[in-house]
C-alpha positions as CSV (number, residue, x, y, z in Angstrom):
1,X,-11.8,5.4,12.5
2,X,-14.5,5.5,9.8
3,X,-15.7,8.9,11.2
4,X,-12.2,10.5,10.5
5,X,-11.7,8.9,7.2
6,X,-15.2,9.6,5.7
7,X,-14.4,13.7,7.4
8,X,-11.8,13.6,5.5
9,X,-13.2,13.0,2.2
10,X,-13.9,16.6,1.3
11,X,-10.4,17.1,1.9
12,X,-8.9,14.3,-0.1
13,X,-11.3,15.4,-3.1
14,X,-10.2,19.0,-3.0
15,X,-6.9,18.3,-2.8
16,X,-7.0,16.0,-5.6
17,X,-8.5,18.8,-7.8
18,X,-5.9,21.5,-7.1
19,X,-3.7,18.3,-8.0
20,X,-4.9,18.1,-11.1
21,X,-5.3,22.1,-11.5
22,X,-1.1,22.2,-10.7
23,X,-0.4,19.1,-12.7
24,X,-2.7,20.1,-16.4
25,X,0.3,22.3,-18.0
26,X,3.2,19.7,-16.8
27,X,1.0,16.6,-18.0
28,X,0.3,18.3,-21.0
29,X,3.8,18.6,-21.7
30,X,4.7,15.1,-20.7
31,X,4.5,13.2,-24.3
32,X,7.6,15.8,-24.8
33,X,9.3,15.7,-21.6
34,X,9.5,12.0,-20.3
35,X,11.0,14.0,-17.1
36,X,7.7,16.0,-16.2
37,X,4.6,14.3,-13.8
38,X,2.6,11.6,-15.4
39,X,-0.5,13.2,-14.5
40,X,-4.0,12.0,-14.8
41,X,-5.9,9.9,-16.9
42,X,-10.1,9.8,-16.8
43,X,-10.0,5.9,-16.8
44,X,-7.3,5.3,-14.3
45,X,-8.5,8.0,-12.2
46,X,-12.1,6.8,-11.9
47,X,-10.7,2.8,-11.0
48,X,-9.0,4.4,-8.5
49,X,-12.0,6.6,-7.2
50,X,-14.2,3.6,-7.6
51,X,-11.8,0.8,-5.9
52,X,-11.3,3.9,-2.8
53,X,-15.3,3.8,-2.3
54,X,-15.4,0.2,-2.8
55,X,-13.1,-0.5,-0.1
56,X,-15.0,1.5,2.9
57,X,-17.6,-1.1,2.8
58,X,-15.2,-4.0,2.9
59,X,-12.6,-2.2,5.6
60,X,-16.0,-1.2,7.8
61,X,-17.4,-4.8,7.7
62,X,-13.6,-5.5,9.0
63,X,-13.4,-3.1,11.6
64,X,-16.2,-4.6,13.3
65,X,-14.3,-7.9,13.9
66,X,-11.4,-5.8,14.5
67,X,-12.6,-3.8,17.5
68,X,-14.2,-7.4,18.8
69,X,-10.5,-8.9,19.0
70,X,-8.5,-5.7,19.7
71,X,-11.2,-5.3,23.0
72,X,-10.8,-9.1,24.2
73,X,-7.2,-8.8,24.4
74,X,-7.3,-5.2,25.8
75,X,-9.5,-6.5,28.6
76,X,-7.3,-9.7,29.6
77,X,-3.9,-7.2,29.8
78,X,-2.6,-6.4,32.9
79,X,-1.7,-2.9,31.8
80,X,-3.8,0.0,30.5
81,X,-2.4,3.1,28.8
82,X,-3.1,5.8,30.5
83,X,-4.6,8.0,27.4
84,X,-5.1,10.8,29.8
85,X,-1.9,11.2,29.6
86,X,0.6,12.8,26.6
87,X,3.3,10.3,26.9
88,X,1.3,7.3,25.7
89,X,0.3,9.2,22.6
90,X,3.6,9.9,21.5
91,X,4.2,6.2,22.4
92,X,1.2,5.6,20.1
93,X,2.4,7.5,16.8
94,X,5.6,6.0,16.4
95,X,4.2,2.5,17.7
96,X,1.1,2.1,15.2
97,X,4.0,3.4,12.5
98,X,6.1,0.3,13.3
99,X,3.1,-1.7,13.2
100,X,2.2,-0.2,9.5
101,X,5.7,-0.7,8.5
102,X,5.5,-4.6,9.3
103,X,2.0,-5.2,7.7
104,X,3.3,-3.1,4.2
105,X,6.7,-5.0,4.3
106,X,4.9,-8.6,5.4
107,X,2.1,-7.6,2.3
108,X,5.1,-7.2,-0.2
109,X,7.0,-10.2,0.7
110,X,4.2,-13.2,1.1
111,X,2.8,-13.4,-2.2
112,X,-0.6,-14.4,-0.2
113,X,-0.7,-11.1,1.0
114,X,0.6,-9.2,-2.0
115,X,-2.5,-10.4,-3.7
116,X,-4.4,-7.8,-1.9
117,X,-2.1,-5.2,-1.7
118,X,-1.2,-5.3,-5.5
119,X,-4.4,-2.9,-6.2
120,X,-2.2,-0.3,-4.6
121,X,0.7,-0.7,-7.3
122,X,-1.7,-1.6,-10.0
123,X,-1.7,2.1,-11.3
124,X,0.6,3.7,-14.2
125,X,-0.2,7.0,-12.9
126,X,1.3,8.7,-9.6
127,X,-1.3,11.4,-8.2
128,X,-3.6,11.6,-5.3
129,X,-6.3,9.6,-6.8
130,X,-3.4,6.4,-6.9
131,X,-4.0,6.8,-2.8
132,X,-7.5,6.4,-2.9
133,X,-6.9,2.8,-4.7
134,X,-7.5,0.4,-2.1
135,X,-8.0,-3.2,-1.7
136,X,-11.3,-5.0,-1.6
137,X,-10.2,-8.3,0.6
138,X,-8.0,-6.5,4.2
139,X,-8.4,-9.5,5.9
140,X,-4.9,-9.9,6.7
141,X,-4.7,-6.3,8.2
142,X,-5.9,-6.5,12.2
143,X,-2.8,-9.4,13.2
144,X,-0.1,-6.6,12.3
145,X,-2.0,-3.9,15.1
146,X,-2.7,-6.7,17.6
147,X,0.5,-6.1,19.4
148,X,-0.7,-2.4,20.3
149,X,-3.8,-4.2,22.4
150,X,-1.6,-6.5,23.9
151,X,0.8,-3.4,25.2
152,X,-2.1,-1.9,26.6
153,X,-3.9,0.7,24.0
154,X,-7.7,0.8,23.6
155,X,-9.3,0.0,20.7
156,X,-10.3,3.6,19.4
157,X,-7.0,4.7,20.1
158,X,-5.5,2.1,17.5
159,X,-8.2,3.2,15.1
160,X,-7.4,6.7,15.3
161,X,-3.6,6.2,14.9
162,X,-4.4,3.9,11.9
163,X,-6.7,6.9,10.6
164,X,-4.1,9.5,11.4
165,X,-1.7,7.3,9.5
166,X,-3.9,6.8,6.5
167,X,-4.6,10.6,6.3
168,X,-0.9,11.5,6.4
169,X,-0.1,8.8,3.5
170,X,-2.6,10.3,1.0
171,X,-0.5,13.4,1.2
172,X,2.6,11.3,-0.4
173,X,1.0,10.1,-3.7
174,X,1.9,13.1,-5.4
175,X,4.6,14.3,-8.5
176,X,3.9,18.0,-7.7
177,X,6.1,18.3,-4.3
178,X,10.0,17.6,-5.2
179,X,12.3,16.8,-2.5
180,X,11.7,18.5,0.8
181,X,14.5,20.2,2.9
182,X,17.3,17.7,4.7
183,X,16.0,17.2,7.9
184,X,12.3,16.0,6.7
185,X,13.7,13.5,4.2
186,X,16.1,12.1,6.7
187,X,12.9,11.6,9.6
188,X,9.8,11.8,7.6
189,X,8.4,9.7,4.7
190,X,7.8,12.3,2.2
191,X,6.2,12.4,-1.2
192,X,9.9,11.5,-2.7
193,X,10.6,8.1,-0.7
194,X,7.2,7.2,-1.8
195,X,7.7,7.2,-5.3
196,X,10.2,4.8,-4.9
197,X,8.3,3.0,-3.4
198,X,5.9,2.5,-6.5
199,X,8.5,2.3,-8.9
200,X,9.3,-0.8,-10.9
201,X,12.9,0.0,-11.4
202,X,14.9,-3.0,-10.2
203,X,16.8,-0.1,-7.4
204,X,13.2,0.8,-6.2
205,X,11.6,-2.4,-6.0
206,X,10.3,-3.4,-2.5
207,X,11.4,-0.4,-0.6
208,X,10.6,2.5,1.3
209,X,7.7,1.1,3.2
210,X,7.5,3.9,5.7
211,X,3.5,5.3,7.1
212,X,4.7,8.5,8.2
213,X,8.6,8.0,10.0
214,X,10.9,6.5,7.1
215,X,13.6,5.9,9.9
216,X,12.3,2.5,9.7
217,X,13.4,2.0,6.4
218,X,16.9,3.4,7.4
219,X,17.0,1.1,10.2
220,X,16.0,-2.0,8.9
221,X,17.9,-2.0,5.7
222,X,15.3,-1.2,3.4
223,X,15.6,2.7,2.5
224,X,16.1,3.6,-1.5
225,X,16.6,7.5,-2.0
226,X,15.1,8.9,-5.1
227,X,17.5,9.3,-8.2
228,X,16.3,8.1,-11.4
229,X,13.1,9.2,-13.1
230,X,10.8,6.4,-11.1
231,X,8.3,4.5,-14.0
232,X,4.9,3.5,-11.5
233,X,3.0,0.3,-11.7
234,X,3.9,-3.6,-11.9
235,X,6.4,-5.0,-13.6
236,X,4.2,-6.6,-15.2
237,X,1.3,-4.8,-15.5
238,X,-2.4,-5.2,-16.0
239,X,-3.9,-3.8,-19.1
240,X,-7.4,-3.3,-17.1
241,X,-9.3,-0.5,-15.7
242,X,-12.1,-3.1,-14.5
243,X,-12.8,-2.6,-10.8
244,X,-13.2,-6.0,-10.0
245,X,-10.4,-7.7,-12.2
246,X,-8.0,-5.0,-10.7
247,X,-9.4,-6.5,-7.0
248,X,-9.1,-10.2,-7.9
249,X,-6.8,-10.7,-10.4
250,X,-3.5,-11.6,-8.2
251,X,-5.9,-14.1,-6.4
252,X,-6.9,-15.5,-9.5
253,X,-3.4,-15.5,-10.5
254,X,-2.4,-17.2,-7.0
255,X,-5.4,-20.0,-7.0
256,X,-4.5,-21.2,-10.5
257,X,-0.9,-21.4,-9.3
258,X,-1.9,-23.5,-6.3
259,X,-3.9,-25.6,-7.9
260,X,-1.0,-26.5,-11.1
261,X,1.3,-26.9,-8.1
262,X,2.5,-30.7,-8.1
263,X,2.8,-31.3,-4.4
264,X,2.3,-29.8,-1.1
265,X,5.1,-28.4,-0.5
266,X,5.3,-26.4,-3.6
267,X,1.4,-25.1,-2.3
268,X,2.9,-23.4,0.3
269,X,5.3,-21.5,-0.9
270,X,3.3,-19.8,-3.6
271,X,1.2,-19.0,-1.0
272,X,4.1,-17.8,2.3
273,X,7.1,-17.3,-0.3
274,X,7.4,-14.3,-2.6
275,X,5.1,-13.1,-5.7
276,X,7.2,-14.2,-9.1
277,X,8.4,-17.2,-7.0
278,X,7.6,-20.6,-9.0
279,X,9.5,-24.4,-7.9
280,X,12.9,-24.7,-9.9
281,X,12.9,-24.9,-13.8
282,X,9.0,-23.9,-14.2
283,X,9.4,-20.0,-13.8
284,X,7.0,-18.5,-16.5
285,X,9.5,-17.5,-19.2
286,X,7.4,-14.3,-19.5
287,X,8.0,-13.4,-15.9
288,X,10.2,-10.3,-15.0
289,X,13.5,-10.8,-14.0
290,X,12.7,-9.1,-10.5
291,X,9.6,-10.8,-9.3
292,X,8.8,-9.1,-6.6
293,X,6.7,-6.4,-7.8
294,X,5.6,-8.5,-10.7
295,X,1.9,-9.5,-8.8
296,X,2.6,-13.2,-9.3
297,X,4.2,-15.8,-12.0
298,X,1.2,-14.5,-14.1
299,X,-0.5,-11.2,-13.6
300,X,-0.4,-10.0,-17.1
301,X,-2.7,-13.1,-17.9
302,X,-6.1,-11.0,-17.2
303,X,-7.8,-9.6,-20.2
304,X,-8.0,-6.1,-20.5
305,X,-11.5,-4.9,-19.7
């Protein structure tokens, strides 16, 4: 997996300068024309760059333990995919897709989760560099592709189609491609269901969270089409371009919260239940009013930096 994403690196940087190259005139333009691409910004756009190469290190330390668990169950199944063959590779992309669509939805709804997938949301801006802003703690990731081991798929191929699947996404984190023709937006995710994905609007909040097939979304009840002008970010947002305070800050956020609580009970669910969530008649008056984007009952506490 490592060896595909660190090949494409080339690719993701190139493409993020002809990004920037398309985007200069309709950013410059943008203080006029709320309507036009947010563009870039040198500070946001070198957090993102930063918390991308930050995160290698952390996912490849994880990868290690990954292949470790994803081999011993491979080894005690009956069944072996025969990846000789075509059939189990088609299998295999729309498989691993389901698998990414119930880790993104599970990291959006248990607010012990959303405090590492927040860094992906943390960002004003919308551009290619926003893809490269990746978590520092993916410890939760390997239990969502564990089912693909138990159905019989080898370790490297689960890599790969999480590689494929990262590759394709990075593609989607983009304001220069409008809506493409029927048939793709109906079957694919494209770079339109994705931004309404990051938007804070309460219409846009908590959906889309399609890899590369957004018929999930369709099926499960969880599809928004693009319609409004989408605003990107939290809805409450962090006034920090630190790297580290844009890793840790929901975790901060989520420890102080656990540790305030006033019994067990009320420990749990700020950990299992939804970010914003607090016990009955202590929700932080400064809290949006739809807390599930919000990063927690608090995550416009951090000082900027």
């Amino acid at each position: 997996m490592d060896d595909l994403i660190l090949a494409a690196i080339p690719f993701f940087l190139l493409f993020l300068v002809l990004e920037v190259i398309a985007l200069r005139h309709a950013a410059h333009e943008h203080a006029e024309d709320p309507s036009g691409p947010v563009g870039y910004a040198a500070r946001d756009t070198a957090t993102s760059l930063a918390m991308g190469l930050g995160s290698l290190g952390f996912k490849a330390v994880l990868k290690l333990g990954a292949v470790v668990v994803f081999a011993a169950v491979y080894e005690l199944v009956p069944f072996h995919m025969p990846m000789d063959h075509v059939w189990p590779w088609l299998v295999l992309l729309f498989a691993e897709d389901l698998a990414y669509y119930a880790y993104h939805r599970g990291h959006h709804r248990v607010r012990v989760l959303w405090a590492t997938h927040v860094v992906h949301h943390s960002s004003q801006h919308y551009n290619l560099s926003t893809a490269l802003r990746q978590d520092w703690s993916p410890f939760t990731a390997p239990v969502f592709w564990l089912p693909l081991a138990l159905i019989g798929f080898p370790p490297w191929a689960i890599l790969l189609a999480q590689s494929w699947n990262l590759i394709y996404q990075f593609l989607l984190h983009t304001e220069a491609v409008d809506k493409l023709p029927r048939p793709v937006e109906l079957v694919m995710n494209t770079p339109s269901h994705h931004r309404v994905h990051h938007g804070v609007q309460d219409q846009y909040l908590d959906r889309n969270y399609a890899g590369i097939f957004i018929v999930w979304d369709r099926l499960f009840g969880t599809f928004e089409p693009e319609g409004e002008r989408v605003r990107y970010g939290l809805t409450t947002n962090i006034e920090t371009h630190n790297p580290v305070k844009v890793a840790y800050h929901e975790w901060y956020a989520l420890t102080r919260d656990v540790r305030r609580a006033r019994g067990w009970r009320d420990r749990v669910s700020y950990l299992l239940r939804g970010p914003g969530w607090a016990p009955a008649g202590e929700a932080d008056p400064a809290a949006d009013a739809a807390p599930l984007r919000t990063g927690g009952t608090s995550s416009g506490a951090v000082p900027a930096g």
